[in-house]
C-alpha positions in Angstrom: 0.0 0.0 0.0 1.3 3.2 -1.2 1.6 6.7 1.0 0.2 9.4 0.0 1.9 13.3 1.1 0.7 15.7 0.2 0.0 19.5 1.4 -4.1 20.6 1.1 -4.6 24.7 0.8 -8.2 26.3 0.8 -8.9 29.1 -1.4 -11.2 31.9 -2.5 -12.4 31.2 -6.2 -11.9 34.6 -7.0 -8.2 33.8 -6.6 -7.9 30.5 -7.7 -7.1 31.2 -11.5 -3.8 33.0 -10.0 -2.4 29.9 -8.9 -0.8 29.2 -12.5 0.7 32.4 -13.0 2.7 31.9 -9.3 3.9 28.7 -10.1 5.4 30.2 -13.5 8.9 30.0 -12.4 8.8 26.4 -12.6 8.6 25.0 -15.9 5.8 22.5 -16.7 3.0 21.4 -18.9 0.1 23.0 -20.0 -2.5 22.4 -16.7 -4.8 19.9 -18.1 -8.3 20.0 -17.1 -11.1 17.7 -16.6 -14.2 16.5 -14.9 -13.8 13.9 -11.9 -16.9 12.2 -10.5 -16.4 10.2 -7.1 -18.5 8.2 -4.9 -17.9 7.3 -1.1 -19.5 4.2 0.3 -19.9 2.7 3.4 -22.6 1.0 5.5 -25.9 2.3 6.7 -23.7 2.3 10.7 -20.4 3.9 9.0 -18.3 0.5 9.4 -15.7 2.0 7.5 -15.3 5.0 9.5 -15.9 3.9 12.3 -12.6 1.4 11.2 -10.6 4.5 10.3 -11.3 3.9 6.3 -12.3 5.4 3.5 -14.1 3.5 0.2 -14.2 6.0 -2.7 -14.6 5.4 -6.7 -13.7 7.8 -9.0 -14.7 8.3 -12.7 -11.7 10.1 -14.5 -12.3 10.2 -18.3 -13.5 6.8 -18.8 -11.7 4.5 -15.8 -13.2 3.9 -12.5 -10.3 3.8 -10.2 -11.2 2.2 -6.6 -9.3 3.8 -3.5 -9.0 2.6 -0.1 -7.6 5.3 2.4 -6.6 4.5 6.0 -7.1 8.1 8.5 -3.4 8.9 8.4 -2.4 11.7 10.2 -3.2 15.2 8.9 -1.7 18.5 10.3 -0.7 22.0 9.4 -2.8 20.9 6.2 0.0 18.7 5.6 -1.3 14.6 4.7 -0.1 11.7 5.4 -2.2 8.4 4.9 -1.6 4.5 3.3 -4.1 4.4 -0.4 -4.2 1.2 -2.0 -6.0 1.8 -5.7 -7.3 -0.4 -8.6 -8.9 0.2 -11.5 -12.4 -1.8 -11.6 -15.0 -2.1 -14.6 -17.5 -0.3 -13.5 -19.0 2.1 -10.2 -19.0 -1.5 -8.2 -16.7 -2.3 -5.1 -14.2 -4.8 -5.8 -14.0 -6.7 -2.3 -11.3 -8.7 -3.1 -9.3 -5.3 -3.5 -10.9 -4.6 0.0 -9.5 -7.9 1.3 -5.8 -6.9 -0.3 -6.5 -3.4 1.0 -6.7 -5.1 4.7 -10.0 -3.7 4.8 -12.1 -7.4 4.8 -12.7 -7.8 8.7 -14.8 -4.5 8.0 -16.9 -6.3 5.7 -17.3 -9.5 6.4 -20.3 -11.2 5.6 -22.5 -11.2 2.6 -25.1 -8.8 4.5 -22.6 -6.6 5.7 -21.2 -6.2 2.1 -24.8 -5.9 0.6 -25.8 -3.2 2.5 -22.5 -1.0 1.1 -24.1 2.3 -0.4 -23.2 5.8 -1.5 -23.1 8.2 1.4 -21.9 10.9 -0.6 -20.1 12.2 -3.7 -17.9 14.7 -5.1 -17.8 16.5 -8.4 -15.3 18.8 -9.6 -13.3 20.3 -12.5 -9.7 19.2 -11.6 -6.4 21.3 -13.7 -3.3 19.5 -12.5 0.3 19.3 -13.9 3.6 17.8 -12.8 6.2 20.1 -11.4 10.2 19.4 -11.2 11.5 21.8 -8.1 14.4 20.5 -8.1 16.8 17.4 -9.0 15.1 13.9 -8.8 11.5 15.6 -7.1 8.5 15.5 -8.9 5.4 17.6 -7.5 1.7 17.0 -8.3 -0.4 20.2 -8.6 -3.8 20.0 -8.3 -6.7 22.7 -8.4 -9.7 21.4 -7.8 -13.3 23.6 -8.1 -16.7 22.0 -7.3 -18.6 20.6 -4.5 -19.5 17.7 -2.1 -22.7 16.4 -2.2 -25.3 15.0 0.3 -28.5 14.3 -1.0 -29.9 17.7 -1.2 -26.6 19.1 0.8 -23.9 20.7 -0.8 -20.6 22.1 0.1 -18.2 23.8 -2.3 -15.0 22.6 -3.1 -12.1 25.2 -4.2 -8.7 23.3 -3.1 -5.3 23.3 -4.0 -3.3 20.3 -3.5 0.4 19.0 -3.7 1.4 16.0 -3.8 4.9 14.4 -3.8 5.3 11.8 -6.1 9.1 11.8 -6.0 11.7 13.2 -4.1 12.5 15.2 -0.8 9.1 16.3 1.3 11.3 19.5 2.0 10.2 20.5 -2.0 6.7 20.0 -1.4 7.2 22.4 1.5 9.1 24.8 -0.7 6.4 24.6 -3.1 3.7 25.1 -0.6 5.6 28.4 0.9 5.4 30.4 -2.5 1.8 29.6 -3.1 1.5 30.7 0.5 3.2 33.8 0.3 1.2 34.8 -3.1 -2.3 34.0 -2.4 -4.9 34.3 0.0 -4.9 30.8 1.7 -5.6 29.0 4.3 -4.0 25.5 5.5 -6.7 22.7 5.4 -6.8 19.5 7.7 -10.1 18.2 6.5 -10.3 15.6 4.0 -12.9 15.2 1.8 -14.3 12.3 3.0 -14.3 14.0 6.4 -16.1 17.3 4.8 -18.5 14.8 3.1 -19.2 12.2 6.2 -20.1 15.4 8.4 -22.7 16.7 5.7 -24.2 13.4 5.2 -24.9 13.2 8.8 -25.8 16.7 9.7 -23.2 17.6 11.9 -22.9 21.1 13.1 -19.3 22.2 13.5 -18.5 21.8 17.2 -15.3 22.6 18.9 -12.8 20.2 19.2 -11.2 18.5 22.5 -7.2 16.8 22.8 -7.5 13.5 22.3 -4.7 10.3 22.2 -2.0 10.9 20.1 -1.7 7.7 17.8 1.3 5.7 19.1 1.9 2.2 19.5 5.6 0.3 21.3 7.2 -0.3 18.3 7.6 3.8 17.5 10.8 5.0 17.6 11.0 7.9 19.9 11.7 10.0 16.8 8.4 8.7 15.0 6.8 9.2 18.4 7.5 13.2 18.8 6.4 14.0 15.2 3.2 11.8 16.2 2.8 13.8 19.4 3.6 17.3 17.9 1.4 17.0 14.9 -1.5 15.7 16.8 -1.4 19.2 18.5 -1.2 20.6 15.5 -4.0 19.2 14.4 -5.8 20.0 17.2 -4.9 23.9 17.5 -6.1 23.7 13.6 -9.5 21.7 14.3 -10.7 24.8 16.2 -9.2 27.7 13.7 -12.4 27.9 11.6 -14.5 28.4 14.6 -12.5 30.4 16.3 -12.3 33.2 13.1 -16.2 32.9 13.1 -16.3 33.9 16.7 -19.2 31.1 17.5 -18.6 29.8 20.4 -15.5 30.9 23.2 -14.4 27.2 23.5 -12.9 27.4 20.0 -10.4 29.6 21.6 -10.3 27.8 25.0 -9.4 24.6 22.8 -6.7 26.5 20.7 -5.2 27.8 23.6 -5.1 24.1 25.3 -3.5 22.9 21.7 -0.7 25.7 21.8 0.1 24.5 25.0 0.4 21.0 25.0 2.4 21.2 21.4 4.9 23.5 23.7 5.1 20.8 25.9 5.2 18.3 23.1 8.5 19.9 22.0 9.8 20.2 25.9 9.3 16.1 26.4 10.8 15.0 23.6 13.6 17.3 24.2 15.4 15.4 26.3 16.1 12.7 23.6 16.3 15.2 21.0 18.1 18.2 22.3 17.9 21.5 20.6 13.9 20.9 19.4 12.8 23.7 22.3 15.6 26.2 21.4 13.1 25.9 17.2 13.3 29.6 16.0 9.1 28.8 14.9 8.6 28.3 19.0 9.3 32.3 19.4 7.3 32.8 16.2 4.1 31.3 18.3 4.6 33.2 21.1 2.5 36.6 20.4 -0.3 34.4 19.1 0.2 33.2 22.4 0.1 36.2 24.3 -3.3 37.1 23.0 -4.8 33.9 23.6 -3.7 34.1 26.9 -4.9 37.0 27.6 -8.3 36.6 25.6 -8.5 33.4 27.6 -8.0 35.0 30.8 -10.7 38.1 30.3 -13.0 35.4 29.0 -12.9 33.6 32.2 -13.3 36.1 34.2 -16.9 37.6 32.3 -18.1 34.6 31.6 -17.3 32.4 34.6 -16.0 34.4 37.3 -18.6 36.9 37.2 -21.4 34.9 37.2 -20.3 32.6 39.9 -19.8 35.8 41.7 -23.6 36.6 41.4 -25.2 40.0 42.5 -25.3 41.3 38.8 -28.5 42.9 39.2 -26.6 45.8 41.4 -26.0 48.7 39.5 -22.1 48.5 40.0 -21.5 44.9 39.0 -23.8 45.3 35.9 -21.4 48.0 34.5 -18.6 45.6 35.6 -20.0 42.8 33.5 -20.6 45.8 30.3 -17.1 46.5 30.7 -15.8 43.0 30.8 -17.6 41.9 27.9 -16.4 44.8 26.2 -12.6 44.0 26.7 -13.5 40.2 25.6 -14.7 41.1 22.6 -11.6 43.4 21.9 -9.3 40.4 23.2 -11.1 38.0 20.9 -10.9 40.7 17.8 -7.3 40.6 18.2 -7.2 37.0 18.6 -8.8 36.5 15.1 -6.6 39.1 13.6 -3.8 37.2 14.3 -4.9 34.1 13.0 -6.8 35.2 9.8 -3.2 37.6 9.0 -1.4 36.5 5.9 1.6 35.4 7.6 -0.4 32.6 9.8 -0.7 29.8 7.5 3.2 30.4 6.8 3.7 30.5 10.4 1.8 26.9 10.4 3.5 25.2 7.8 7.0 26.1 8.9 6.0 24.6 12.1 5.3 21.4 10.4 8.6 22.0 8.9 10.3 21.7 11.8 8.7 18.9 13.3 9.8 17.1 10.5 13.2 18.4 10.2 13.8 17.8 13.8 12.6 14.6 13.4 15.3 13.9 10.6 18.1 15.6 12.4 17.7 13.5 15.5 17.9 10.4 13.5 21.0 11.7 11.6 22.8 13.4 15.1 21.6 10.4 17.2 21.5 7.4 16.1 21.9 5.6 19.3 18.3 7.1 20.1 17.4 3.8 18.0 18.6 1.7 21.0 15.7 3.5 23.2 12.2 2.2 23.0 9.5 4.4 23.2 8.2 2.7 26.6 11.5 3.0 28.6 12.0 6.7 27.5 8.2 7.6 28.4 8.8 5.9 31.9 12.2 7.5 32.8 10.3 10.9 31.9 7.4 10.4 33.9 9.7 9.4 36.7 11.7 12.9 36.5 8.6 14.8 36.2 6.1 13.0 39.5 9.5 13.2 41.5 9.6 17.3 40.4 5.6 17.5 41.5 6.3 15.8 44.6 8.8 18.3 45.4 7.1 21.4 44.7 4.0 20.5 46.4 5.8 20.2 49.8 5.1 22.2 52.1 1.6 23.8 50.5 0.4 25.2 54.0 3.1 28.1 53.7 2.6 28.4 49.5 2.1 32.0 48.3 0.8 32.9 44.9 4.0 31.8 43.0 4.9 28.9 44.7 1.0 27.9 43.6 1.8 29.2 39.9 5.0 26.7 40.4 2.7 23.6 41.3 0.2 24.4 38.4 2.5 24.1 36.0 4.3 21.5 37.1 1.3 19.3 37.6 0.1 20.1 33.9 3.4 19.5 32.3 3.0 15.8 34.1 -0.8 15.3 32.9 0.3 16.7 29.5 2.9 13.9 29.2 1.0 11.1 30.4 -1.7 11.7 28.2 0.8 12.0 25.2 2.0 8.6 26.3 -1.3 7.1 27.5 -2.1 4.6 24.7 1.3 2.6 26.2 0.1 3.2 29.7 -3.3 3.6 29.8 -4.1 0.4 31.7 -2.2 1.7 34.9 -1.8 5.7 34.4 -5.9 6.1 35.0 -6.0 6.8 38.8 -2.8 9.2 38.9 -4.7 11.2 35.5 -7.8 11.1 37.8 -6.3 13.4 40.7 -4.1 15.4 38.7 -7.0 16.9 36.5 -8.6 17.2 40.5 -5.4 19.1 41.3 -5.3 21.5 38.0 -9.0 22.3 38.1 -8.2 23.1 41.8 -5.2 25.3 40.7 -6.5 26.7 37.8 -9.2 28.1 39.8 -6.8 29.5 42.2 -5.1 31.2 39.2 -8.6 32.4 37.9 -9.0 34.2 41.3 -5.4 35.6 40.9 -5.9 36.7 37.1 -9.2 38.2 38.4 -8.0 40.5 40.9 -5.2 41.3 38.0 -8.1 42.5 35.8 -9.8 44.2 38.5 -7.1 46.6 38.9 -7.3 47.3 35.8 -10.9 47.8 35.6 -11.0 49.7 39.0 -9.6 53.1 36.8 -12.5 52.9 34.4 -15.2 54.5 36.6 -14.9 56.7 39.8 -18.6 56.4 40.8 -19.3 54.5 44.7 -21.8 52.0 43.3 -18.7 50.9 40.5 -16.0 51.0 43.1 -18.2 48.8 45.6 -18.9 46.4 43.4 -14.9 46.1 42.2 -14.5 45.7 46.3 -17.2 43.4 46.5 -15.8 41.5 43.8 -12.2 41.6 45.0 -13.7 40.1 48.5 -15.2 37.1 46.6 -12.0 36.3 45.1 -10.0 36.4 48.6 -12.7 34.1 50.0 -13.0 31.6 46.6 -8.9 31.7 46.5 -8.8 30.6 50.6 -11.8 27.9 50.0 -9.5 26.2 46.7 -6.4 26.3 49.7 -8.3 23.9 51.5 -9.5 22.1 49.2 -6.3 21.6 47.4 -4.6 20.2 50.9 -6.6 17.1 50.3 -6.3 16.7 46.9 -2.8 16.9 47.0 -3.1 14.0 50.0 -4.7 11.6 47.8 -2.4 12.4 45.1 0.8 11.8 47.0 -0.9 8.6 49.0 -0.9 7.4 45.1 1.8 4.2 44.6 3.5 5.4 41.3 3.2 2.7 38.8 7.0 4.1 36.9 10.2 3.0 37.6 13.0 4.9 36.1 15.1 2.1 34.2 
């Protein structure tokens, strides 16, 4: 089964027909342009999908051309997935290309085969030609305008994609960069058959959780960070359409959580891989960052805090909450400045750049990294990092502020990693994830407080009338008491915690 890379870019039809004239420099062919019909089938309960598989045949000129597609891994609208194709007679599903595909267990049984149908299709006018970049590569470009359909349901379709047939990835990237730079893009994750499974069913974008990253024993610890690190990616990018819309303030909760944990992608892997945290494109992310930080933070605090805080009726508070929701909405404007600014999807791909060029340098400047199974270096690491919690929360009775701070991040930067490695641990890790999401809600609440009374100074220069200023007293007062009531609380979490047998030994 063959692997498919290649790099998927959204754009505006209006600038589609420019894509030609960019990629003049390169010589190549006359695009050549034609009609493509193609049909996705699966079962009436999604048995392919729900395996992680895609059935799709395509009608270009006169050849239908079956494809079978595993999930792959798709990030920074860079793709990665295994296609195994064959030309068939006719629109019917070959199943003993299925069976070679290692698709059979998904089908088995005459019913279960039977009951195959179109869930969706896809029509489009495809111009494509093959590009040389440089010596020995050859690039695919593909622009494809149409639409998905779904019964009645449409969605357009106005893509660009390259695909490496031959050669170094670090061409297709090269490629990708001066489309970037010359047209109004944006990187795209989805897939078609992921655009076309959520219109068949009806599903209303939604923002998007972490989940596992997908490793298995056998990865290399190399394999394993551009696993980890792309996964975040992915997930930062799952929520970037719904976070430019403004819909709903968990897109940005989400993104912020993604930004985060691919950070602390790069500083868990680092130890095997030294130099990935020192990445120029880790400073590059740091003022979109910053604002979602800080648009996290004021969102917190008006729509959370506030609330919880109750007495809104009162004259004072109710110009508190005007006020707050005032400086969300300007936190949340920058936000989606940053991200819909030309420079972000450039931003995005050179970060998948360097996961994949750190990847190769390891393996180049560290080859004894082979003799290291993944298991053994996610032990030793989870090892360091319980035995750094345990020391910090010593001793909470006398914590101030910082030393709090301290212990927040520290137990995040331990849930963070044993979640990255939880599909080798899962079976023992469950009771220490357990209390340390206890102890972060705990300590993020404790920081919520903190970053409250922040804001509240602030806000406290906005309005000089007595009913304004009471109610930024009043609300100052809750904090204290809501700060002193997660203190207590947080001595017994961190009890059961530390009564916890660690189930790691460093080798």
């Amino acid at each position: 089964m063959a692997q498919e890379i290649e790099i998927k870019l959204s754009v505006a039809p209006d600038h589609a027909r420019r894509l030609w004239h960019v990629l003049a420099t390169h010589p190549h062919v006359k695009p050549a342009s034609r009609r493509v019909f193609s049909a996705y089938y699966d079962t009436p309960d999604w048995r392919l999908q729900s395996g992680g598989v895609v059935l799709r045949l395509r009608r270009d000129r006169k050849r239908w051309m079956q494809t079978v597609t595993s999930a792959g891994i798709a990030a920074a609208g860079l793709h990665r997935r295994a296609e195994h194709e064959t030309v068939v007679p006719a629109q019917l599903p070959s199943f003993p290309a299925l069976i070679e595909a290692g698709a059979g267990k998904l089908l088995a049984g005459r019913p279960t085969r039977e009951a195959l149908q179109v869930m969706f299709t896809t029509e489009f006018r495809r111009s494509s030609t093959l590009i040389r970049p440089r010596a020995g590569t050859i690039v695919e470009v593909r622009l494809d305008r149409g639409a998905i359909a779904a019964g009645e349901r449409r969605d357009p379709i106005c893509e660009i994609e390259i695909e490496l047939k031959s050669g170094e990835i670090a061409a297709l990237f090269d490629l990708a960069f001066e489309i970037v730079r010359a047209l109004p893009v944006r990187l795209d994750n989805r897939s078609t058959a992921q655009r076309g499974y959520a219109l068949a069913a009806r599903i209303e974008p939604a923002p998007v959780k972490a989940s596992t990253p997908p490793l298995s024993a056998d990865m290399s610890v190399e394999d394993a960070f551009a696993a980890v690190a792309l996964h975040c990616l992915a997930h930062l990018q799952d929520n970037e359409i719904g976070l430019l819309a403004g819909r709903d303030p968990e897109y940005l909760h989400q993104a912020r959580v993604a930004l985060r944990r691919l950070r602390s992608a790069f500083r868990v892997f680092d130890a095997a891989m030294p130099g990935l945290r020192s990445a120029r494109i880790l400073d590059e992310l740091k003022p979109v960052g910053r604002l979602l930080g800080e648009a996290r933070d004021v969102d917190v605090f008006a729509l959370e805090t506030l609330p919880r805080a109750g007495s809104a009726q009162q004259a004072g508070v109710a110009a508190l909450h005007r006020r707050a929701h005032n400086a969300r909405r300007r936190a949340t404007a920058a936000v989606r400045a940053a991200i819909a600014a030309p420079e972000y999807p450039a931003m995005m791909l050179r970060l998948a750049q360097a996961i994949s060029a750190g990847q190769r340098r390891s393996e180049t400047a560290r080859p004894a990294a082979a003799d290291v199974t993944l298991l053994k270096f996610a032990t030793k690491l989870l090892s360091h990092r319980y035995a750094r919690a345990q020391k910090c929360g010593r001793r909470m009775s006398q914590f101030g502020l910082a030393d709090f701070h301290r212990l927040r991040i520290r137990v995040k930067r331990l849930r963070y990693a044993i979640e990255f490695f939880l599909p080798l641990i899962e079976h023992k890790a469950q009771r220490t994830l357990r209390a340390l999401i206890e102890l972060q809600e705990l300590l993020g609440r404790l920081n919520d407080d903190a970053t409250a009374w922040r804001l509240l100074e602030r806000l406290s220069s906005a309005d000089s009338a007595t009913d304004y200023q009471q109610a930024i007293g009043f609300l100052r007062g809750w904090c204290a008491s809501d700060g002193q009531l997660c203190r207590n609380q947080l001595e017994d979490a961190w009890r059961r915690f530390e009564e916890l047998q660690p189930w790691w030994k460093s080798p």
